[in-house]
C-alpha positions as a LaTeX table, in Angstrom:
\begin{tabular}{lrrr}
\hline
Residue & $x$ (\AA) & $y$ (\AA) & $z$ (\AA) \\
\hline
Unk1 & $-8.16$ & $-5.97$ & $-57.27$ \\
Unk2 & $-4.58$ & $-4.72$ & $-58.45$ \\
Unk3 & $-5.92$ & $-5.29$ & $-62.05$ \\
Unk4 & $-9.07$ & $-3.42$ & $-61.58$ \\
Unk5 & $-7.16$ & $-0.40$ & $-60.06$ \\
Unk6 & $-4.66$ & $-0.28$ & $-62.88$ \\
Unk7 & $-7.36$ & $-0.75$ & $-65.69$ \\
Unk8 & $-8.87$ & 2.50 & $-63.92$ \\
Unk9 & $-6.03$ & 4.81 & $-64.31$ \\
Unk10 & $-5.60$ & 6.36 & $-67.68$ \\
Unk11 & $-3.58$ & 4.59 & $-70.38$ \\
Unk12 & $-0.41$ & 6.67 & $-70.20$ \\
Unk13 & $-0.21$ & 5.79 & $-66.36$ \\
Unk14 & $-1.06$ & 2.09 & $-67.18$ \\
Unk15 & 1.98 & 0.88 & $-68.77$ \\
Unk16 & 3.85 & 2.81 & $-66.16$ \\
Unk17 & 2.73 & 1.44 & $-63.18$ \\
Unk18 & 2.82 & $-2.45$ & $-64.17$ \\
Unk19 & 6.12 & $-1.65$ & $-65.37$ \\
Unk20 & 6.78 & $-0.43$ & $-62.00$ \\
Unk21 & 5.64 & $-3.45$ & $-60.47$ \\
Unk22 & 7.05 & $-5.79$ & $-62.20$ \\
Unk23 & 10.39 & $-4.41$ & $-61.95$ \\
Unk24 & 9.51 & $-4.48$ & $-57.77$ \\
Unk25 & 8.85 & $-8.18$ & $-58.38$ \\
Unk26 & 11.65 & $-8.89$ & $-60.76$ \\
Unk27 & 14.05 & $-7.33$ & $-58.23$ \\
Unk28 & 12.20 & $-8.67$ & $-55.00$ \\
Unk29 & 15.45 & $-10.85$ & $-53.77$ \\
Unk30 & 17.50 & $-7.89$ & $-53.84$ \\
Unk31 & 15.59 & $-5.58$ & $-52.10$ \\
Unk32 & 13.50 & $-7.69$ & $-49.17$ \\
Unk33 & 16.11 & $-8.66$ & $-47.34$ \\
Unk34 & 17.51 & $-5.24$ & $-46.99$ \\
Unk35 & 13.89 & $-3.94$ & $-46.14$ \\
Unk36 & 13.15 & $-6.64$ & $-43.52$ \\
Unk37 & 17.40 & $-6.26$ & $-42.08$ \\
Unk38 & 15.80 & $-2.49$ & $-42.05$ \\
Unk39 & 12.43 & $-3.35$ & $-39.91$ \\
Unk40 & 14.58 & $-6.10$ & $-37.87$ \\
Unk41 & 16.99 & $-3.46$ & $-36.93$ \\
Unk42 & 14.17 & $-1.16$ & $-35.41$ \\
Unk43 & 12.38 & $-4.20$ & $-33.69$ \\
Unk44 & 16.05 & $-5.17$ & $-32.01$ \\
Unk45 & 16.64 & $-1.12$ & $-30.90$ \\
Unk46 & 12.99 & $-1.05$ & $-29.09$ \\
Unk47 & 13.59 & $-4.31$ & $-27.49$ \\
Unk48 & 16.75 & $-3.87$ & $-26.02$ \\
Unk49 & 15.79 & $-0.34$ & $-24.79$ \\
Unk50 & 12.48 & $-1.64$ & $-23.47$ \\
Unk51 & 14.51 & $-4.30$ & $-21.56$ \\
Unk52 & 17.20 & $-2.08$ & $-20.69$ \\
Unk53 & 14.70 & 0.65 & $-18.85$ \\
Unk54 & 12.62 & $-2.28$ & $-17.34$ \\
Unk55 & 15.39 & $-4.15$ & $-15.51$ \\
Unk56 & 16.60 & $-0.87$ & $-13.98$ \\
Unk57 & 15.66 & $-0.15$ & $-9.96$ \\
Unk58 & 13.82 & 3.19 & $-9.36$ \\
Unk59 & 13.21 & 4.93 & $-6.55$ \\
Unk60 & 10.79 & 8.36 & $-5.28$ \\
Unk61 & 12.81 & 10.76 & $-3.17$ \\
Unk62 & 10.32 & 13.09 & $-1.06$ \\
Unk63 & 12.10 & 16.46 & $-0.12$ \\
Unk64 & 10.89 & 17.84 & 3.03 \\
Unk65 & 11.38 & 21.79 & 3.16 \\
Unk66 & 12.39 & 24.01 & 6.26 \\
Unk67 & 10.68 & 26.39 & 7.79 \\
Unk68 & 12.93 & 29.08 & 6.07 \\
Unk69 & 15.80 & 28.56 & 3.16 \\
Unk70 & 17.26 & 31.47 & 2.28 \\
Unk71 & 18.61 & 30.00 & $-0.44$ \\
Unk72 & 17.77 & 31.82 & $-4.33$ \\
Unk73 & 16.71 & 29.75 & $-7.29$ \\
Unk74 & 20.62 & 30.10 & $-8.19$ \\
Unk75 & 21.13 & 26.48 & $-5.72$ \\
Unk76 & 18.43 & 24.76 & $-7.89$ \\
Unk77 & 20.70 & 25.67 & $-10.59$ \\
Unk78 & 23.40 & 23.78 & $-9.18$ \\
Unk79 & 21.90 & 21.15 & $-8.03$ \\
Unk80 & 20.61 & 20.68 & $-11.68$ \\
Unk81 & 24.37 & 20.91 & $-13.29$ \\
Unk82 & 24.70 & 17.91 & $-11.44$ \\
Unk83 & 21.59 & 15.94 & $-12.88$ \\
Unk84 & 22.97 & 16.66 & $-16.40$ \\
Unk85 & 24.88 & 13.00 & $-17.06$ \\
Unk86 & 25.02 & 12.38 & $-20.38$ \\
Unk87 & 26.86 & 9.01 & $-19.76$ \\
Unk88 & 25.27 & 5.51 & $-20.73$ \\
Unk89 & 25.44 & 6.01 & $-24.74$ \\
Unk90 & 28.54 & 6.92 & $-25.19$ \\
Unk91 & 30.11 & 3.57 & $-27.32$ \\
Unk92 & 28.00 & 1.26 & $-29.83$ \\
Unk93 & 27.86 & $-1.45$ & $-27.73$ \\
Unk94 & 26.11 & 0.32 & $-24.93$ \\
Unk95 & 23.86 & 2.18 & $-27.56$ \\
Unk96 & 23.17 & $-0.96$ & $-29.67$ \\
Unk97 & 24.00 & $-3.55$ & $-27.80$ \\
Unk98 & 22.95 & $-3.14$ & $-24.16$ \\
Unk99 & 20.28 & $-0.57$ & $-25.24$ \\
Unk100 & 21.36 & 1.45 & $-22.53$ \\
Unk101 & 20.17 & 5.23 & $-21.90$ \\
Unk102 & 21.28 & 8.16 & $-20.20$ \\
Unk103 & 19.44 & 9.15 & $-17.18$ \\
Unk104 & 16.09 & 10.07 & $-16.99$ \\
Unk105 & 15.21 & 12.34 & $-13.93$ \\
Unk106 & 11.41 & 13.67 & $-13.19$ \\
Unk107 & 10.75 & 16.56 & $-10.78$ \\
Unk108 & 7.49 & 16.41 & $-9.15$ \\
Unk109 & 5.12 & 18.86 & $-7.37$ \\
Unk110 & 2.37 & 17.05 & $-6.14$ \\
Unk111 & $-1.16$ & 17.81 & $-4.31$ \\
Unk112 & $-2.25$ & 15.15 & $-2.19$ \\
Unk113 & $-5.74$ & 16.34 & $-1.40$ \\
Unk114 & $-3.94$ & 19.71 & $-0.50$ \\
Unk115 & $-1.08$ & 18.55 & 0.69 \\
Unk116 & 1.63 & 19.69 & $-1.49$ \\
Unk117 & 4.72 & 17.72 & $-1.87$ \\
Unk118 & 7.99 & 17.99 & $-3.67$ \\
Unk119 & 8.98 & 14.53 & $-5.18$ \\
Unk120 & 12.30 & 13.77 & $-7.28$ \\
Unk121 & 12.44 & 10.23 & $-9.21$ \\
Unk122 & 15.15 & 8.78 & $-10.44$ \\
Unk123 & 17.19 & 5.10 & $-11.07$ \\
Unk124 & 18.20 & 3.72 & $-7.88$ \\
Unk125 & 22.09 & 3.83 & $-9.10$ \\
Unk126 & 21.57 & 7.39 & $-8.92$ \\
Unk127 & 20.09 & 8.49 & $-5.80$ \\
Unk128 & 23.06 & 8.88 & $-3.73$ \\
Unk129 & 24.22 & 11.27 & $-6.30$ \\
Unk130 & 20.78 & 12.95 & $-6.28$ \\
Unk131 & 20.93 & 12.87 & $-2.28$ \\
Unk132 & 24.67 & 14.16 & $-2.17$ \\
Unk133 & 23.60 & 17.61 & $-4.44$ \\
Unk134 & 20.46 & 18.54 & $-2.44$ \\
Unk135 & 22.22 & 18.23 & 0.64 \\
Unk136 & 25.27 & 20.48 & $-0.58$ \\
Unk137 & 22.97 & 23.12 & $-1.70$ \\
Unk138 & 20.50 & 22.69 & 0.81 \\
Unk139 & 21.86 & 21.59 & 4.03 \\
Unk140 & 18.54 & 22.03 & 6.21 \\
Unk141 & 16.16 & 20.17 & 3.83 \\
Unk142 & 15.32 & 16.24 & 4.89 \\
Unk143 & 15.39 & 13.79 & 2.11 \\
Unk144 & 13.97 & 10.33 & 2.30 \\
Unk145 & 12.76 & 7.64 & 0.08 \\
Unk146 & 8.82 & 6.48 & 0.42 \\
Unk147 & 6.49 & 4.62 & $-1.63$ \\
Unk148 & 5.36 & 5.67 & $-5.19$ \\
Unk149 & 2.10 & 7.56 & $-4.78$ \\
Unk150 & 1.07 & 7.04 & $-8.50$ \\
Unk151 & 1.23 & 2.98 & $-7.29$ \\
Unk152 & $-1.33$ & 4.12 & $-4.90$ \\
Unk153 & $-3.85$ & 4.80 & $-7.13$ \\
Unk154 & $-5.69$ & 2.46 & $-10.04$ \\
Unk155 & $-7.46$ & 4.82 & $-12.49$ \\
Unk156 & $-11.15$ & 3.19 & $-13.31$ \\
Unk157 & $-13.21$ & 5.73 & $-15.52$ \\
Unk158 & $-16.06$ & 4.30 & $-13.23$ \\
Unk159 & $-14.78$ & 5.28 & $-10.17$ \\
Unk160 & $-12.53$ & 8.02 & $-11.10$ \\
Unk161 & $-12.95$ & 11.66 & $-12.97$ \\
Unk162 & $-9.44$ & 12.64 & $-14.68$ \\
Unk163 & $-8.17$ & 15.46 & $-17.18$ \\
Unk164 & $-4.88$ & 15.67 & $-18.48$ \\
Unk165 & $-2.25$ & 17.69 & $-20.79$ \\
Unk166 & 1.35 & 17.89 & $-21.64$ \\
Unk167 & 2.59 & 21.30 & $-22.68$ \\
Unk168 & 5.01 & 22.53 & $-24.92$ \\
Unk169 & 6.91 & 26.07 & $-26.16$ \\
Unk170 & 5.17 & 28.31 & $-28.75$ \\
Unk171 & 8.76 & 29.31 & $-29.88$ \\
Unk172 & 11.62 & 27.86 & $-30.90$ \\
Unk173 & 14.02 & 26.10 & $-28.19$ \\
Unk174 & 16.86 & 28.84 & $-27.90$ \\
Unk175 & 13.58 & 31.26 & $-26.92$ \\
Unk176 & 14.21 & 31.05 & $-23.36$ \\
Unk177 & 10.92 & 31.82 & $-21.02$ \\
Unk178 & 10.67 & 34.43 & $-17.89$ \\
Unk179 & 13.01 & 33.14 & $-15.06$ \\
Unk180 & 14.12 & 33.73 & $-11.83$ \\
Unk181 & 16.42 & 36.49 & $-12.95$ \\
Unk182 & 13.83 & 38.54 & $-14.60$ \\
Unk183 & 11.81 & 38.28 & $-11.72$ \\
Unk184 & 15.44 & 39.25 & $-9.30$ \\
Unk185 & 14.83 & 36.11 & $-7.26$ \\
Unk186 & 18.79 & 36.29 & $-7.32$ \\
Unk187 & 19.14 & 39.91 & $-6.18$ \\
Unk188 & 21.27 & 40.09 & $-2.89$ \\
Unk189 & 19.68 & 42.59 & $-0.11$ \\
Unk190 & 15.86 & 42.08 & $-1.08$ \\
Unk191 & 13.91 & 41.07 & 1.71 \\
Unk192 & 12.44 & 37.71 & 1.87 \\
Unk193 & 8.68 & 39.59 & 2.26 \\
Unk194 & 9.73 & 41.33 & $-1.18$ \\
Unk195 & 10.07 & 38.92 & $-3.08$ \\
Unk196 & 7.98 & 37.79 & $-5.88$ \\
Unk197 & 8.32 & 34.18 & $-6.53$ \\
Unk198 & 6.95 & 32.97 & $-9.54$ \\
Unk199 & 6.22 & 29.21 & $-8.36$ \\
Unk200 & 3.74 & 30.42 & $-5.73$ \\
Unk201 & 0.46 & 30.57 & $-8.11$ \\
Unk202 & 1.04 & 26.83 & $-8.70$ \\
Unk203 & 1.70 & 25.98 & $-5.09$ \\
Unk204 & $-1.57$ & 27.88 & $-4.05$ \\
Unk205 & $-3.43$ & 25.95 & $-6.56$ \\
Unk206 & $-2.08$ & 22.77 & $-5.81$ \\
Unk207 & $-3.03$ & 23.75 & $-1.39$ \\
Unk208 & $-6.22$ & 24.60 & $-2.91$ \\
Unk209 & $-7.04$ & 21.15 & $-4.00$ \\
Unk210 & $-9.81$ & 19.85 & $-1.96$ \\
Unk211 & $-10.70$ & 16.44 & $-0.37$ \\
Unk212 & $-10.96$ & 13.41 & $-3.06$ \\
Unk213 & $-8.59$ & 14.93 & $-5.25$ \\
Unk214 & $-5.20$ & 14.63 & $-6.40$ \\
Unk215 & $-2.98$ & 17.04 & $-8.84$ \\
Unk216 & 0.24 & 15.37 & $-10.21$ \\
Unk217 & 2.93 & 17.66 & $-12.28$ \\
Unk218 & 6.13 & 15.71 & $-13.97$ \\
Unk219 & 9.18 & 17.44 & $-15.54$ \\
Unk220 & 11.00 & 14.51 & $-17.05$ \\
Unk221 & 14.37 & 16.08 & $-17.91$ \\
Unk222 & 17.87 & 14.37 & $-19.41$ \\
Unk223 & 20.89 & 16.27 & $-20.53$ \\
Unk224 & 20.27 & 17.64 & $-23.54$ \\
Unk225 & 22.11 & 15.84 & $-26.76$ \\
Unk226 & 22.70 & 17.10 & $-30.27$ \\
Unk227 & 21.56 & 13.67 & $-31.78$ \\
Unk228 & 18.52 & 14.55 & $-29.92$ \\
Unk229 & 17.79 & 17.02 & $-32.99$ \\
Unk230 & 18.27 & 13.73 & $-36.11$ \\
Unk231 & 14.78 & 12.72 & $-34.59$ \\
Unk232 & 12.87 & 15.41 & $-36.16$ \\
Unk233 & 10.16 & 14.57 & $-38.83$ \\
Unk234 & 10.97 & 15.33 & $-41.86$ \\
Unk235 & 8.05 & 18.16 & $-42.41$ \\
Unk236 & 10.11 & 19.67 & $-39.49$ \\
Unk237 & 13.68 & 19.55 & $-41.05$ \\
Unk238 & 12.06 & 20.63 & $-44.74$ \\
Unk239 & 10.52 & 24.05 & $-42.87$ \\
Unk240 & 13.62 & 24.58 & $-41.27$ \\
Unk241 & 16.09 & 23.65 & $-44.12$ \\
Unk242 & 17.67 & 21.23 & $-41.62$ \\
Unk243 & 18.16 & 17.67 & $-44.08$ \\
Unk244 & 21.72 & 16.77 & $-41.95$ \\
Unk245 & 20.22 & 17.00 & $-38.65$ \\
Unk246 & 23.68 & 17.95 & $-36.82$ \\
Unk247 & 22.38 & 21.19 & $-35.77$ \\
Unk248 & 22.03 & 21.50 & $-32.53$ \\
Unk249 & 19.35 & 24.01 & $-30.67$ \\
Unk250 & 22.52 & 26.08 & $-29.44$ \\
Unk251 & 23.48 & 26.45 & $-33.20$ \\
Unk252 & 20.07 & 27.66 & $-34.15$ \\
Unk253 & 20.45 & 29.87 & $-30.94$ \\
Unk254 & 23.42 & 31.57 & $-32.23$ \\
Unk255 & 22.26 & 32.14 & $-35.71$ \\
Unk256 & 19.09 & 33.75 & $-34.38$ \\
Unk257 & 21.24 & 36.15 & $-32.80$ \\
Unk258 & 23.66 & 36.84 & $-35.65$ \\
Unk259 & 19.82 & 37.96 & $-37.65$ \\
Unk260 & 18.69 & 39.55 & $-34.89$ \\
Unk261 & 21.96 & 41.59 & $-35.14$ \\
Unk262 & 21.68 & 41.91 & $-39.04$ \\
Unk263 & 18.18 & 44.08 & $-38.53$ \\
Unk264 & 20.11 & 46.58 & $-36.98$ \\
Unk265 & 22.69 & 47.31 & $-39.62$ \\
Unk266 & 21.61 & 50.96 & $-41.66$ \\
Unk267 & 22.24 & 48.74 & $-44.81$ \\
Unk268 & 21.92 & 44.83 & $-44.84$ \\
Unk269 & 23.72 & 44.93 & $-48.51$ \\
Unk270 & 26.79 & 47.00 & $-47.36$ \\
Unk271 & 27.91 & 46.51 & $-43.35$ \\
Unk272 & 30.36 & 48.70 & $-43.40$ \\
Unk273 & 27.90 & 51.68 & $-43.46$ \\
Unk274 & 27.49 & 50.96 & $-39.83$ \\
Unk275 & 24.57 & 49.70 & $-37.44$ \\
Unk276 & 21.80 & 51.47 & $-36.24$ \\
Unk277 & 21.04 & 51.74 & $-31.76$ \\
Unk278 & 19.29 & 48.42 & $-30.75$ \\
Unk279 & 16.23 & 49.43 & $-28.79$ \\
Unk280 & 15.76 & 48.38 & $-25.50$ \\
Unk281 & 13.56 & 45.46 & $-26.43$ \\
Unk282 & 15.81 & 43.86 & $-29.13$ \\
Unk283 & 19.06 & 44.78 & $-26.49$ \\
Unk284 & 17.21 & 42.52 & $-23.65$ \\
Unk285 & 16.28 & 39.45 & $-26.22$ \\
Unk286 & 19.75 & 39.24 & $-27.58$ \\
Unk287 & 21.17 & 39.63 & $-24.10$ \\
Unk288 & 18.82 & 36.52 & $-22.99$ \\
Unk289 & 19.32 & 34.47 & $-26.16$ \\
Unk290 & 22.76 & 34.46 & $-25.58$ \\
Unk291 & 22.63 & 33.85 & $-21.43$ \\
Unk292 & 20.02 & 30.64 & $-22.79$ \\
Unk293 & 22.41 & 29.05 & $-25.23$ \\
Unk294 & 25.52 & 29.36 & $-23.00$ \\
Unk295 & 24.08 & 26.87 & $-19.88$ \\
Unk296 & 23.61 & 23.34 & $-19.46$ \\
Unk297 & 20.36 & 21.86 & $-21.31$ \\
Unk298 & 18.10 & 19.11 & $-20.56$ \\
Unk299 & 15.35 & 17.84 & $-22.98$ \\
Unk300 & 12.21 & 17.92 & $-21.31$ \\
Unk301 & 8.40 & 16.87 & $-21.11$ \\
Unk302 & 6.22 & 18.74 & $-18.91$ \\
Unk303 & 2.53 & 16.79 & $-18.15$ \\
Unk304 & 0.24 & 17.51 & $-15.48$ \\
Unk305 & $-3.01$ & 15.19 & $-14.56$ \\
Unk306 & $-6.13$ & 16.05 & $-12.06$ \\
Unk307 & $-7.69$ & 13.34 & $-10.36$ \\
Unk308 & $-11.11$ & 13.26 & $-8.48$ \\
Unk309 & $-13.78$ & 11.08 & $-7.02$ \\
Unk310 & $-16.47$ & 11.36 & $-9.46$ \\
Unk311 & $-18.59$ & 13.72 & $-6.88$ \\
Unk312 & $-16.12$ & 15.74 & $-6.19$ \\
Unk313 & $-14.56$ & 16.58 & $-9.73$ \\
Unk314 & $-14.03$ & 20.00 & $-9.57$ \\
Unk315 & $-13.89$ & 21.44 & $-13.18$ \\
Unk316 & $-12.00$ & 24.48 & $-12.24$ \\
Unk317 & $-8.95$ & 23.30 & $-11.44$ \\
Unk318 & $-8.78$ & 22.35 & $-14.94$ \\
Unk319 & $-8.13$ & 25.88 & $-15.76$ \\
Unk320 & $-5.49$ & 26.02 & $-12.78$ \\
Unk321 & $-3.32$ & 23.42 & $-14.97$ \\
Unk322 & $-4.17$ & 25.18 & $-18.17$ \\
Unk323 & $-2.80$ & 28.64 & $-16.34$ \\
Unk324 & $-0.38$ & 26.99 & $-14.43$ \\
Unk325 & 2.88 & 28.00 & $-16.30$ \\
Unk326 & 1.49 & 31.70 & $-17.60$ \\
Unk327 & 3.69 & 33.75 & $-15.07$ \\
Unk328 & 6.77 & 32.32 & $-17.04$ \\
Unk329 & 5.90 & 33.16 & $-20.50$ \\
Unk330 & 7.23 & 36.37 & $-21.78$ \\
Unk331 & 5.72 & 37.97 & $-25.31$ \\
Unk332 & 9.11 & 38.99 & $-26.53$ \\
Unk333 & 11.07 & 36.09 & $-25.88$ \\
Unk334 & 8.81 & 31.95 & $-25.08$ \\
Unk335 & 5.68 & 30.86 & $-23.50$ \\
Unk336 & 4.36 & 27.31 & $-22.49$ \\
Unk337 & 1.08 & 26.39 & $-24.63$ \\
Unk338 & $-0.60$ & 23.28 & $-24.22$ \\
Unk339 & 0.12 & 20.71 & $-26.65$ \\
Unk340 & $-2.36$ & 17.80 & $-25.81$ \\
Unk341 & $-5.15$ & 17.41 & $-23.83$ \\
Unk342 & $-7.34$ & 14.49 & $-23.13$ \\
Unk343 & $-10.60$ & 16.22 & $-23.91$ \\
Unk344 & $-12.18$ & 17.88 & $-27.11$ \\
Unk345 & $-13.26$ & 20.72 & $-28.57$ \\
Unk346 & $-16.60$ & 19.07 & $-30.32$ \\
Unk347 & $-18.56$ & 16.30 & $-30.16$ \\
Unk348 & $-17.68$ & 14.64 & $-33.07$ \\
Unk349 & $-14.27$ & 14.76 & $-32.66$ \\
Unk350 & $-14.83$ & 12.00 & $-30.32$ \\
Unk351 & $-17.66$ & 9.40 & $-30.65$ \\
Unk352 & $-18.59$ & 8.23 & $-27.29$ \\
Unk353 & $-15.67$ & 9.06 & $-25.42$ \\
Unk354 & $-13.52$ & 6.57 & $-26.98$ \\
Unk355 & $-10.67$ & 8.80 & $-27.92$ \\
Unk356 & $-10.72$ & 10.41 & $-24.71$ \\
Unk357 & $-10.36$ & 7.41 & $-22.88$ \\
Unk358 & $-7.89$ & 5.91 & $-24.67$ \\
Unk359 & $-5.68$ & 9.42 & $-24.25$ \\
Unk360 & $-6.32$ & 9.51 & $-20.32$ \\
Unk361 & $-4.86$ & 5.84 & $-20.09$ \\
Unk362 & $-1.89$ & 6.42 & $-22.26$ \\
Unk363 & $-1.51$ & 9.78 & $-20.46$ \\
Unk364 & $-2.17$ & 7.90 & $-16.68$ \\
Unk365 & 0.71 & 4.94 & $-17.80$ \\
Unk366 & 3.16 & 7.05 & $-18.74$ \\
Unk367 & 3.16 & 9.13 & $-15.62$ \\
Unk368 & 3.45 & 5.81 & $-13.86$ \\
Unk369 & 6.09 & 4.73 & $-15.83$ \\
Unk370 & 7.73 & 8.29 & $-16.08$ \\
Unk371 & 8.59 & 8.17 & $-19.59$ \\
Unk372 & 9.00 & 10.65 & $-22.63$ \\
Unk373 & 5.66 & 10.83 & $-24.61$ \\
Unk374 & 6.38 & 9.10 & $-28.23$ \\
Unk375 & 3.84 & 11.01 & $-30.31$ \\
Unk376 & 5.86 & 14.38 & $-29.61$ \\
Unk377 & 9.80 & 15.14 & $-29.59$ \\
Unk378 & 10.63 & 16.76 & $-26.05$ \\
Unk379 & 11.59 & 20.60 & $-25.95$ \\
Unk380 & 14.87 & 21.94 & $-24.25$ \\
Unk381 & 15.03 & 23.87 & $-21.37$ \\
Unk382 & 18.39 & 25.00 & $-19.49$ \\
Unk383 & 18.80 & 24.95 & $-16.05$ \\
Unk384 & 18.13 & 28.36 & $-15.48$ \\
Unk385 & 14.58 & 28.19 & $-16.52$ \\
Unk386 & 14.53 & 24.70 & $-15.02$ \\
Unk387 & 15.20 & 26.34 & $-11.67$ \\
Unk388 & 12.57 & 28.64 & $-12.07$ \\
Unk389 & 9.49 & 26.33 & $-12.39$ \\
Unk390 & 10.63 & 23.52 & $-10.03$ \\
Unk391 & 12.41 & 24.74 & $-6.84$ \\
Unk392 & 12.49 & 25.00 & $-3.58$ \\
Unk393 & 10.56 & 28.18 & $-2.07$ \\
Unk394 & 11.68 & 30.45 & 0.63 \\
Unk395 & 9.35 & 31.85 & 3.47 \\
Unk396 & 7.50 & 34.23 & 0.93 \\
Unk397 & 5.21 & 31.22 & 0.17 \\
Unk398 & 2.86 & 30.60 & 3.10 \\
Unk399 & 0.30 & 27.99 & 1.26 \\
Unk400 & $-1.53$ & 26.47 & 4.44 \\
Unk401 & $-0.92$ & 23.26 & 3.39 \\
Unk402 & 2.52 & 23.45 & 2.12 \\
Unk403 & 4.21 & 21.30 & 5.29 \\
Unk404 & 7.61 & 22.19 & 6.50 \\
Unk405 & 9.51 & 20.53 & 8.74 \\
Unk406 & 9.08 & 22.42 & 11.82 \\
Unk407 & 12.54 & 21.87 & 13.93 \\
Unk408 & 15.80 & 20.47 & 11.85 \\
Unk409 & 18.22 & 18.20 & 12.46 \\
Unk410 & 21.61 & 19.01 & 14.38 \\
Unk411 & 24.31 & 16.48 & 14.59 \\
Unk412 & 25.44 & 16.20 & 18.69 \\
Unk413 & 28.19 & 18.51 & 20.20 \\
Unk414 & 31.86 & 16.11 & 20.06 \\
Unk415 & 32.02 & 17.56 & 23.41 \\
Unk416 & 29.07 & 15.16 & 24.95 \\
Unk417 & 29.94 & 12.89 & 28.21 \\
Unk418 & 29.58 & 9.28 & 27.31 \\
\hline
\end{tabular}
């Protein structure tokens, strides 16, 4: 077959290419065992990470809300400084050796048939930790740990109707989307009636969920690491001119704004004529580029999944997970896009459902499993726009079936007769 394919090519390529491969052959004891060391080396990495993440204890924290927290999106921010542990990889034996990780945690707003719940998951060695921070911020909340709900739940394309996506940013990382601070969640003196909280259009979608159906949203964050950025594809690092992969997103952050700064000089060729006024527009993205790049970071993988009885699929709340993140996207500075979905734009993108299928299980798994998607890099978020899509609301949301714990817990006075 090799001869036929060579005999094809024209006879100035001929000579080449059997020269190449003999020289392959010739050579073959040098270069194999450096090629399989190569493949061996990758097998060993995925193994011992695989073992490392599967011998670990997790458990699901519920949070149970008050009827009031006057709390901003400012204590979410806190609480998040403390999630951002970057221990675990820090020598080679722990990285190469041990395959150990650093901490993965996953925030989770979830519709029970309506019933809207705030979940955090996280390694068992952690949730004292995790417990410890809400409580500090939050002193009124109740925090216990109950069963898995995606354990609950065997997905059967027979008996069960299911649509899926993970989104991403349309911008680069340092973009930072519209937070709590644009929208003055942080503003002292505003009544809690004023207040405009961006996370209430999901939590009204998720109360709106009717009977036989389930929504399930997953941030999967972990502190944010400059290696993180060596994992880019090559296509990636060749647009952006980035070969070394030591630049980290905070790097690229500040460089943005040393350009965006350049536009404004009266001559690019000769600074010392002087800039020109920044508008009011290129003042405010400058001003949030560099209030992004100077806060803890977490990488990040946002996926959201409906779930239905086949009867009772209802198709529109497939366009309640495809809005679901609109109210933080902001035209001058990020927005969330979708970037995969477990259905199709034709027919003949997918014969017989077959692709679709094999999407919603890979999608279903890895929400059980709460892991990072492999087919996409994650993006970065800090923990001020972390704090705006996953915290804890005050009074201003009313959703029906958002529960709250209607009395809280008091500890007795020292002054009580035994």
């Amino acid at each position: 077959m090799i001869e036929s394919f060579i005999t094809s090519l024209p006879v100035s390529f001929q000579w080449l290419f059997s020269s190449v491969l003999n020289n392959l052959y010739l050579f073959l004891p040098l270069w194999l065992p450096f090629v399989l060391l190569y493949i061996l080396w990758h097998v060993w990495i995925n193994y011992i990470k695989m073992k490392f993440v599967v011998d670990q204890e997790y458990v699901l924290i519920e949070v149970k809300l008050p009827n009031e927290i006057k709390k901003t999106p400012l204590a979410m921010e806190l609480f998040l400084n403390a999630l951002n542990q970057t221990i675990g990889e820090s020598t080679f034996i722990h990285r190469y050796i041990k395959g150990s990780e650093r901490p993965t945690f996953s925030l989770e707003l979830v519709s029970l048939e309506g019933d809207v719940k705030f979940f955090i998951w996280t390694r068992k060695f952690w949730k004292n930790l995790v417990e410890a921070q809400i409580y500090a911020q939050y002193p009124d909340i109740e925090v216990m740990e109950v069963v898995d709900y995606t354990k609950l739940v065997k997905y059967s394309p027979e008996n069960l109707s299911m649509w899926g996506c993970e989104y991403k940013l349309k911008k680069d990382d340092f973009y930072p989307i519209k937070t709590y601070i644009d929208y003055r969640l942080e503003t002292e003196g505003i009544k809690e009636e004023e207040k405009t909280d961006p996370l209430s259009p999901i939590l009204e979608f998720l109360g709106a969920v009717g009977s036989g159906q389930q929504v399930w949203m997953q941030i999967l964050v972990k502190a944010h690491k400059a290696e993180r950025h060596k994992s880019l594809k090559w296509k990636e690092r060749i647009k952006k001119m980035e070969f070394s992969g030591k630049e980290d997103w905070r790097d690229q952050g500040q460089k943005e704004v040393q350009n965006l700064v350049k536009k404004v000089l009266v001559d690019e060729k000769d600074p010392t004529k002087g800039y020109r006024i920044m508008t009011k527009g290129e003042l405010n993205v400058v001003s949030a580029l560099e209030r992004s790049i100077s806060k803890l970071s977490f990488d990040c993988n946002i996926k959201a999944i409906y779930l239905a009885e086949k009867d009772k699929f209802d198709a529109i709340n497939i366009m309640g997970l495809l809005g679901a993140f609109k109210q933080f996207n902001s035209l001058d500075l990020n927005q969330f896009g979708v970037k995969s979905s477990t259905s199709f734009d034709y027919p003949w993108q997918d014969y017989k459902g077959m692709r679709a299928n094999r999407l919603k299980r890979l999608l279903f798994n890895s929400f059980k499993r709460r892991s990072f998607s492999a087919e996409y890099r994650p993006f970065v978020l800090n923990t001020e726009e972390l704090a705006t899509i996953y915290h804890f609301p005050g009074g201003v949301i009313q959703t029906p079936t958002f529960s709250r714990l209607v009395s809280k817990k008091e500890e007795a006075p020292s002054n009580l007769p035994i």
